[in-house]
C-alpha positions as CSV (number, residue, x, y, z in Angstrom):
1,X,0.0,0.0,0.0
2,X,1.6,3.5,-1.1
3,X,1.9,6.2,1.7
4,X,-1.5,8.0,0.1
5,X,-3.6,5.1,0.5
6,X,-2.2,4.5,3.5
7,X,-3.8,8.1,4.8
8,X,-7.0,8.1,3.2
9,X,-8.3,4.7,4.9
10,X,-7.2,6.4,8.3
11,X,-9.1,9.3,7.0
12,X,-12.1,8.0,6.3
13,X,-11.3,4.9,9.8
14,X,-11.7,8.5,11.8
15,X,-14.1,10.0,10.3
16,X,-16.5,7.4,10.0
17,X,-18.1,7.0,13.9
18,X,-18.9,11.1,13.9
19,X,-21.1,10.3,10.6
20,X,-22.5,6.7,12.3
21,X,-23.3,8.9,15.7
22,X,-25.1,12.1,13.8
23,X,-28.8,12.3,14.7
24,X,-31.4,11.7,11.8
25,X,-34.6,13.3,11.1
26,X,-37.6,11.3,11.5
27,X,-41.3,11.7,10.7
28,X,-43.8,12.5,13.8
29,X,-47.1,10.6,13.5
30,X,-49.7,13.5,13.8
31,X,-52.7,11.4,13.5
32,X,-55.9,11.6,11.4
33,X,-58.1,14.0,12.3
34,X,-61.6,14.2,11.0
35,X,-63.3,12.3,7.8
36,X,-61.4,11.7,5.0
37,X,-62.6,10.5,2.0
38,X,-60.4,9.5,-1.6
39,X,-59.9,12.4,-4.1
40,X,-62.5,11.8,-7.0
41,X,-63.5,14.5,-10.3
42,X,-66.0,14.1,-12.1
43,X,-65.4,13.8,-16.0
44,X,-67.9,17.0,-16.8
45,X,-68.6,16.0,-20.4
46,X,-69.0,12.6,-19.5
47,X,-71.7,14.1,-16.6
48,X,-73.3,15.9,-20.0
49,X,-73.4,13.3,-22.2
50,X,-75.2,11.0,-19.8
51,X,-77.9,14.0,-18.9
52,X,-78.4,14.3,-22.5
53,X,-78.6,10.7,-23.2
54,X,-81.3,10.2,-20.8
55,X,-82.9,13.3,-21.9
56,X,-83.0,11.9,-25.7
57,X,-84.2,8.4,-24.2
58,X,-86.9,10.1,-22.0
59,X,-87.8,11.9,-24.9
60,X,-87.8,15.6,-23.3
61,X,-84.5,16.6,-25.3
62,X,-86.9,16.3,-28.7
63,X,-89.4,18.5,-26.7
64,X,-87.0,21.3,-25.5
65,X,-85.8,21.5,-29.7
66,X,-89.2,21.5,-30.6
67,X,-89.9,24.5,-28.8
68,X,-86.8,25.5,-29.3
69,X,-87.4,25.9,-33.2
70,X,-91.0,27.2,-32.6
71,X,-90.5,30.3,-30.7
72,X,-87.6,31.5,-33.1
73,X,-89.9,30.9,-35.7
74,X,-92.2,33.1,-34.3
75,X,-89.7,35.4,-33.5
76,X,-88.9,35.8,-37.4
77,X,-92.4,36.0,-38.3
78,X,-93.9,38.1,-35.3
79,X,-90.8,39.9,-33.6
80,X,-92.0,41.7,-30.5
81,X,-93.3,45.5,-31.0
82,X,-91.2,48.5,-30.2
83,X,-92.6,49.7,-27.0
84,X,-94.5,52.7,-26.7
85,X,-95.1,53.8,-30.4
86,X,-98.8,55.1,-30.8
87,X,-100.6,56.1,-34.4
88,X,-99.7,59.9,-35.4
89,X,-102.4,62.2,-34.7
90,X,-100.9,65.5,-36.0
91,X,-98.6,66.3,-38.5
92,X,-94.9,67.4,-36.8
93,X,-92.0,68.1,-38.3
94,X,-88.2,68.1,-36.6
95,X,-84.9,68.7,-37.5
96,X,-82.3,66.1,-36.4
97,X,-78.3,66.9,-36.2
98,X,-76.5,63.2,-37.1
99,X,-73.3,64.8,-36.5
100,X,-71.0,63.2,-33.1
101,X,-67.7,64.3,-31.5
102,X,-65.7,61.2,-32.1
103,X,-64.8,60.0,-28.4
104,X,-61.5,58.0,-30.1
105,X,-59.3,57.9,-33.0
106,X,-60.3,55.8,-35.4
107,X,-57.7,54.1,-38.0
108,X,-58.0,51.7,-40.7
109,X,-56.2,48.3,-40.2
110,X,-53.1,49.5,-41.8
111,X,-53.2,52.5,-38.7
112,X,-54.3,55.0,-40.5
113,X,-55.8,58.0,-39.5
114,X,-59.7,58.6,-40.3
115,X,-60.9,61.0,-37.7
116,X,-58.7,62.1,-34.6
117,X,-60.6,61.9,-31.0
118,X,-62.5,65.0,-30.4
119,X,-63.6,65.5,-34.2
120,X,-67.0,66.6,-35.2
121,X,-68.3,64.2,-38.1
122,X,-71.2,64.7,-39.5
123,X,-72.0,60.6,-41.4
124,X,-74.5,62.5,-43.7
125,X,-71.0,64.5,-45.4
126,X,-69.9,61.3,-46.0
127,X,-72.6,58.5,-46.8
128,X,-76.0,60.5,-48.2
129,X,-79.0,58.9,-47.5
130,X,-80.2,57.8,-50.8
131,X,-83.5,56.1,-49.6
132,X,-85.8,58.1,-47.2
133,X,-87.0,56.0,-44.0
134,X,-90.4,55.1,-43.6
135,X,-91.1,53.7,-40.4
136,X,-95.3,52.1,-39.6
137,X,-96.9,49.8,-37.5
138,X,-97.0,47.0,-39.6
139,X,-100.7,45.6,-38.4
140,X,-102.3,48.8,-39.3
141,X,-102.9,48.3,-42.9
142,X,-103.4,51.9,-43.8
143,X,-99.8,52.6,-42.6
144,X,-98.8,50.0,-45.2
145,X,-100.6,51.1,-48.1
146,X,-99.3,55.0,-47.3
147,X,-95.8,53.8,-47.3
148,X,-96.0,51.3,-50.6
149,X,-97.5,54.5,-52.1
150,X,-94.6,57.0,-51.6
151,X,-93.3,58.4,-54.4
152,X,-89.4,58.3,-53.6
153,X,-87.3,55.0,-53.3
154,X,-88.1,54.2,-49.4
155,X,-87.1,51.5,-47.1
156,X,-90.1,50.6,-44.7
157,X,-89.0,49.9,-41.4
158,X,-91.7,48.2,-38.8
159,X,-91.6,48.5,-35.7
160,X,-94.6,46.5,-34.8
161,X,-96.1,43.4,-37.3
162,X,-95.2,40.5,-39.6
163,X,-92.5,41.2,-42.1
164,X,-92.3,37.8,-43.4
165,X,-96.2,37.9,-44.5
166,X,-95.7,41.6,-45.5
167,X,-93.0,40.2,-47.8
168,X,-94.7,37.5,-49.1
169,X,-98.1,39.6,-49.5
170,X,-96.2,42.3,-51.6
171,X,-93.3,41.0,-53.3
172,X,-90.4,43.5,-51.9
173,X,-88.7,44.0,-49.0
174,X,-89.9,45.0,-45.1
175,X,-87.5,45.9,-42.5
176,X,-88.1,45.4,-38.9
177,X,-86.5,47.5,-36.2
178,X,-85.3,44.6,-33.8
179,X,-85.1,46.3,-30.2
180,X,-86.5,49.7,-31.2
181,X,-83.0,51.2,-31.5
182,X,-83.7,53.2,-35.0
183,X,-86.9,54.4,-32.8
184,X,-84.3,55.5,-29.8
185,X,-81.7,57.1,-31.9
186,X,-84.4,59.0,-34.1
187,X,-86.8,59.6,-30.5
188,X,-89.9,58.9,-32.6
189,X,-93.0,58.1,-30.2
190,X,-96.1,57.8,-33.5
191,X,-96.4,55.9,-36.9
192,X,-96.1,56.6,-40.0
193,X,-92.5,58.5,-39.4
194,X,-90.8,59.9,-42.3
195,X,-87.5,60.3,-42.2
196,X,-85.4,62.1,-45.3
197,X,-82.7,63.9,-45.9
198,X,-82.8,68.1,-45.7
199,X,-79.0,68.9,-46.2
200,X,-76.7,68.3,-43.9
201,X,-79.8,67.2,-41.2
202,X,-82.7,64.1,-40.8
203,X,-86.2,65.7,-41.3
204,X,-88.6,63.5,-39.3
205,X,-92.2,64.2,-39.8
206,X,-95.0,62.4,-38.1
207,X,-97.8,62.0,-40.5
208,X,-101.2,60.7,-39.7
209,X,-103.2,58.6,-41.7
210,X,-106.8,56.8,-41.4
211,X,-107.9,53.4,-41.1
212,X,-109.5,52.0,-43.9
213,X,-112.6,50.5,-41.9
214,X,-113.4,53.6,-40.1
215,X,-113.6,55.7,-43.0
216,X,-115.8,53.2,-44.3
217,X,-117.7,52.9,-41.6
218,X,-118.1,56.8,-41.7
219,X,-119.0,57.3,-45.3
220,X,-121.8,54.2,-44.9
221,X,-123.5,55.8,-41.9
């Protein structure tokens, strides 16, 4: 044995009872307290696909798309009036300013600049109307036959009635304000509405008309 060796085995002969001697760490038993119970989640889309499985076998998932399919078909053929709209008594006529502040710049997608926040923009300056606005109550037939008989190019707006029948009755096309928000941002209260262009402003005049019936009923008595 070399003299090295020799004075690594004593080394590690020396060493080797401090290492056998140090105290070790052990775990302290605590206990169980309270319930326990195994960790278990549920597989949602498997939860999902056994509801609607037993919904298709129990046969209430036909049901719920049978319904389903029937009110938005009514909602296309009979969308629900614009609240608080009343037939035009008087004739009124009112100016309306289109024009808004632009609250932020607005860019096209390449970034650039249209309109700078805080601009006044008038839309009319830009896009004209070229169809005046006719808006009716779409179950009061004389409102239908004074729009379909105005002169200029119009696009009749409902905001009450059926404009799938109307459609099909008359062979051209019926809008229908969904929500009332034409009625909101134009504040009109009364059918028939006319709304056209008078320069740079809306005019919006209210303009009475009379039922059919009554003024039948009139002229026979």
């Amino acid at each position: 044995m070399t003299r090295a060796a020799a004075m690594m085995l004593a080394t590690a002969i020396a060493v080797l009872p401090t290492v056998a001697m140090a105290p070790c760490a052990a775990a302290k038993d605590l206990g169980v307290r309270g319930a326990t119970w195994p960790v278990v989640e549920p597989d949602l889309l498997e939860e999902i696909e056994a509801r609607l499985l037993d919904m298709r076998r129990s046969g209430e998932l036909a049901r719920l798309e049978d319904e389903a399919r029937i009110r938005a078909r009514r909602q296309l053929e009979e969308p629900e009036p614009v609240p608080g709209i009343a037939p035009a008594t008087e004739e009124r006529s009112r100016l309306f300013d289109p024009a808004i502040t632009v609250a932020q710049d607005i860019r096209t997608p390449d970034g650039t600049l249209i309109a700078a926040a805080g601009t006044w923009i008038n839309p009319l300056e830009r896009l004209p109307l070229t169809r005046d606005l006719i808006f009716v109550d779409g179950r009061r037939e004389a409102e239908i036959a004074w729009a379909l008989a105005h002169d200029l190019p119009a696009k009749i707006v409902l905001l009450a009635g059926r404009p799938l029948d109307l459609m099909r009755r008359h062979r051209r096309p019926f809008f229908f304000d969904t929500g009332g928000r034409l009625a909101a941002r134009f504040a009109i209260a009364a059918t028939p509405t006319l709304v056209e262009q008078d320069g740079s402003r809306l005019r919006i005049t209210e303009i009475p008309v009379e039922d059919r019936d009554l003024v039948e009923t009139e002229k026979g008595d």
